[in-house]
C-alpha positions as CSV (number, residue, x, y, z in Angstrom):
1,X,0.0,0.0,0.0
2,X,1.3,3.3,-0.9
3,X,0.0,6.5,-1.9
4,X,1.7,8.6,-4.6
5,X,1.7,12.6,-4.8
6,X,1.7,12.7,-8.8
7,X,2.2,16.2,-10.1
8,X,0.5,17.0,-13.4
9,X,1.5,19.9,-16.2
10,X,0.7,23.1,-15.4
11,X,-0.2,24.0,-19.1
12,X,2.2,22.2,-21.9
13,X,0.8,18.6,-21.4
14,X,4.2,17.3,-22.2
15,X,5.8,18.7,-19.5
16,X,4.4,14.7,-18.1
17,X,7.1,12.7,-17.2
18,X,7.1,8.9,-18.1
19,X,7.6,8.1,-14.5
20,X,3.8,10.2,-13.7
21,X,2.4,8.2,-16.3
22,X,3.5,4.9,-15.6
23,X,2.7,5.3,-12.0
24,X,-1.1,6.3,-12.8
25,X,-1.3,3.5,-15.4
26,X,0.0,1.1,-12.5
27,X,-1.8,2.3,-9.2
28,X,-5.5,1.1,-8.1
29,X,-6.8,4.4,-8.1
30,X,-6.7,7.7,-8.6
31,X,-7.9,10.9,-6.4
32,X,-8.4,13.7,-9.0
33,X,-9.4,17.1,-7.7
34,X,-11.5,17.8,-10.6
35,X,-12.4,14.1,-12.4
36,X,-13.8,16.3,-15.6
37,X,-10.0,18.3,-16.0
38,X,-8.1,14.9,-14.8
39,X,-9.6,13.3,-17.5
40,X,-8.3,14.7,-20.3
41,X,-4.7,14.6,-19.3
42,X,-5.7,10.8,-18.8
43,X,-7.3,10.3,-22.3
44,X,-4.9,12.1,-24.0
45,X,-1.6,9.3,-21.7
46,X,-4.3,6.7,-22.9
47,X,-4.4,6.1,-18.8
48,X,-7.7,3.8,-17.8
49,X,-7.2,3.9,-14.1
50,X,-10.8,4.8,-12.3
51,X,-10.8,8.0,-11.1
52,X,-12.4,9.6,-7.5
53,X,-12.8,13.1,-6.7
54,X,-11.1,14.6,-3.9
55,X,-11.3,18.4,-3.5
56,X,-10.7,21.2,-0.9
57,X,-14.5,20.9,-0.1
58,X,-15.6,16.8,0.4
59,X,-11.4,15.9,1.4
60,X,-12.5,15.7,5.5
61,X,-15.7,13.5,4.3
62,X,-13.3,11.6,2.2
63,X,-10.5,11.1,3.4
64,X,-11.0,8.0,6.2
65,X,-12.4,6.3,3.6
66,X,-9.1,6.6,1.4
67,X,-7.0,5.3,4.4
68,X,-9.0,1.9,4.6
69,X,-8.7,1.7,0.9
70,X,-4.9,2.2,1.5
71,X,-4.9,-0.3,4.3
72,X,-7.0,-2.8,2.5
73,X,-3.5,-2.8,0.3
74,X,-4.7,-0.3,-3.0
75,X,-2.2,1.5,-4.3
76,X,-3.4,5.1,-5.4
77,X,-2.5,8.6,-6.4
78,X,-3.0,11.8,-5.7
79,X,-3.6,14.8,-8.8
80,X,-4.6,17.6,-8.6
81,X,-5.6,20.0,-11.9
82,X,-2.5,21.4,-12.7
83,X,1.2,20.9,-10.6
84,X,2.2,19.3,-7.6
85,X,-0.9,18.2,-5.1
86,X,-0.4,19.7,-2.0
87,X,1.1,23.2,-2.7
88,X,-1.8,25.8,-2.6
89,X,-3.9,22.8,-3.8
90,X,-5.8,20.1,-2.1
91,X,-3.2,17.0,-0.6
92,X,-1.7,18.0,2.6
93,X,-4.8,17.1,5.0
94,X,-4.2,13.4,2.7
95,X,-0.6,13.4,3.0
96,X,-0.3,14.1,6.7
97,X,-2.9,10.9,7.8
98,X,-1.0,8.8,6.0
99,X,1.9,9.8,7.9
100,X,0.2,9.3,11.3
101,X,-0.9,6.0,9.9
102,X,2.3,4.7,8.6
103,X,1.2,4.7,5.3
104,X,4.7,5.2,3.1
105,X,4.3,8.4,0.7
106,X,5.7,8.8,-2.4
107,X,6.3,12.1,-3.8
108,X,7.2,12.0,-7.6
109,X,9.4,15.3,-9.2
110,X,7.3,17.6,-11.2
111,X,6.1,20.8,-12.4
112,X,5.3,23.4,-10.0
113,X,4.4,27.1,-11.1
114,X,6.7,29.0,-8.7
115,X,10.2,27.6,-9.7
116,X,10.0,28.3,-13.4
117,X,8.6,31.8,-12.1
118,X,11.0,32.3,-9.5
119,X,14.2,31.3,-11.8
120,X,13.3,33.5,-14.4
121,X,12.8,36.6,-12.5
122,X,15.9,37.3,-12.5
123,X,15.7,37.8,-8.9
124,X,17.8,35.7,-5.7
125,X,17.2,32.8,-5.4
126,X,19.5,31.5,-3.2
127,X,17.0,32.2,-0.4
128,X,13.1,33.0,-0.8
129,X,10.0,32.2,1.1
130,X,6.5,30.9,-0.6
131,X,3.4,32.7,0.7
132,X,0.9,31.2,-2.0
133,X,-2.1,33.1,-2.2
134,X,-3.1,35.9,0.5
135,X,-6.0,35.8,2.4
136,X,-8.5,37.6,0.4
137,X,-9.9,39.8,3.5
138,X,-9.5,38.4,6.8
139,X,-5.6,38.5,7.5
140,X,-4.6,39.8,4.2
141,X,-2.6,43.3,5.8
142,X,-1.3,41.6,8.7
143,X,0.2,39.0,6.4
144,X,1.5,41.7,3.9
145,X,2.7,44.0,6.9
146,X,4.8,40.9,8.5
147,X,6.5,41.0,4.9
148,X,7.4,44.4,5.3
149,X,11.1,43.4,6.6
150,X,11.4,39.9,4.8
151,X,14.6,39.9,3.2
152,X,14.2,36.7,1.3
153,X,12.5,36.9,-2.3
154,X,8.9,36.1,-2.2
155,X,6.4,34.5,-3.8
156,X,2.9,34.5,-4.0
157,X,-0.3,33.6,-6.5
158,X,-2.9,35.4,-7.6
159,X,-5.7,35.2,-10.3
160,X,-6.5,37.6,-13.1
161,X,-9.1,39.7,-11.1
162,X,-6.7,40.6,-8.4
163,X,-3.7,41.1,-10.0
164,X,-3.6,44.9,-9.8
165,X,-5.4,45.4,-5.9
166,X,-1.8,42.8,-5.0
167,X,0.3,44.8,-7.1
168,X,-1.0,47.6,-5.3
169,X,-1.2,46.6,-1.9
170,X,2.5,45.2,-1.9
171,X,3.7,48.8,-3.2
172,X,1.3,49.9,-0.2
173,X,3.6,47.9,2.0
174,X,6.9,47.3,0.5
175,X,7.3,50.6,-1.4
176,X,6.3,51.5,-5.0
177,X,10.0,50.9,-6.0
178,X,10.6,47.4,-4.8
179,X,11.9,45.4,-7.9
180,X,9.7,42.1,-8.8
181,X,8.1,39.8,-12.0
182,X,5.4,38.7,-12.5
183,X,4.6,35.2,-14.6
184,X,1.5,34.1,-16.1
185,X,0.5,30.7,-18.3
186,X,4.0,29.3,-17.4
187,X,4.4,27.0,-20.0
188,X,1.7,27.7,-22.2
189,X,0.9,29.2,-26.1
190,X,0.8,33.0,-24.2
191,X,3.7,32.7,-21.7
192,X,4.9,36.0,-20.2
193,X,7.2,37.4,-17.8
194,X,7.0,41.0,-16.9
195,X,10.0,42.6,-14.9
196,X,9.9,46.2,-13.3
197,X,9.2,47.7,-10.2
198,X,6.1,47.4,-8.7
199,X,4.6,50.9,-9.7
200,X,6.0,49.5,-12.9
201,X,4.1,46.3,-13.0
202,X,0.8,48.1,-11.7
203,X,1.1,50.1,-14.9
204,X,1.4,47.8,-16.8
205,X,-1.2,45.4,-16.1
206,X,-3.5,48.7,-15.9
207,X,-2.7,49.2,-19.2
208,X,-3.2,45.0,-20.4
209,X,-5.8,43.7,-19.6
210,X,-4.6,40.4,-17.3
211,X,-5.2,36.9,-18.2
212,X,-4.3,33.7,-17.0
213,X,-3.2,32.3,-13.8
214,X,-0.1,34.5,-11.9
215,X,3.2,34.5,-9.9
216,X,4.4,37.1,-8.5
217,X,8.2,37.3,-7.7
218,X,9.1,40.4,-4.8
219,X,12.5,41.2,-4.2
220,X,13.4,40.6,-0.4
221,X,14.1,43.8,2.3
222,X,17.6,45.3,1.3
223,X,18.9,47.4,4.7
């Protein structure tokens, strides 16, 4: 019995590896956080394996019922829609029982939005700190306030419709002339990286309309 973190393209579907599709070909069963999404990435590997949904909102119904299927000796993995399960995506609540029950974990390699994002910035990387996504009102200026003296690089997500109110609130914060990047469809037909400082970047997307999913890369407190 083992269950396998599986991490799954964040756009390009080639960015697969042979080892992610052999181990869904192999296991019992896979947890998909959207079966409808999962399902063409597993059309397209011609992978049968049945799929169940597991998702932020049924994973504390769920997820006794996955330990006894992992005790009862299944093998199965864990997807989510696009990169590694886990990280600002369902798999950690999953992750953790297993752990407390002895159940071994397997995490494959894979893609993951930040690194490409992070590496291309231009900014350190020797040292940096993920933040994910902000709270989206409770929380949200004591987090950013916290990072005020953070002298790691940071990273953080964001959709399309909140883009510009980050961009602004971190120039709010950090000051207007804080260097950073922002990434969006890593690894897709529209890939872009924009590099400025954040009064730059807040023009910017102002002035283009923003699409597609987002990192942003900050540059870390400089005494």
């Amino acid at each position: 019995m083992k269950l396998y973190v599986v991490p799954t393209p964040i756009g390009n579907l080639e960015d697969m590896t042979f080892r992610s599709v052999n181990v869904l070909k192999s296991v019992d069963l896979i947890l998909a956080e959207d079966t409808r999404t999962s399902g063409f990435l597993l059309k397209h590997y011609e992978i049968k394996t049945p799929m169940q949904s597991h998702h932020k909102f049924n994973e504390h119904k769920t997820l006794q019922h996955v330990i006894e299927k992992l005790k009862s000796g299944l093998n199965i993995a864990l997807i989510s829609d696009a990169g590694t399960p886990a990280i600002s995506d369902p798999g950690f609540m999953l992750v953790r029982a297993c752990v407390e029950q002895g159940i071994e974990v397997e995490c494959l390699p894979g893609a993951t939005a930040f690194v490409p994002a992070l590496v291309s910035s231009g900014l350190p990387n020797d040292r940096f700190c993920f933040e994910g996504f902000l709270p989206q009102k409770k929380g949200r200026q004591t987090r950013l306030k916290s990072l005020s003296d953070e002298s790691r690089t940071m990273i953080f997500y964001e959709s399309p419709f909140r883009i510009v109110k980050t961009l602004t609130q971190l120039a709010e914060v950090l000051g207007p002339v804080r260097k950073a990047s922002v990434s969006r469809e890593i690894s897709k037909l529209y890939e872009e990286t924009v590099r400025g400082t954040l009064a730059e970047l807040i023009e910017h997307f102002t002035q283009n309309s923003p699409k597609g999913e987002f990192v942003i890369v900050v540059a870390g407190f400089e005494e």
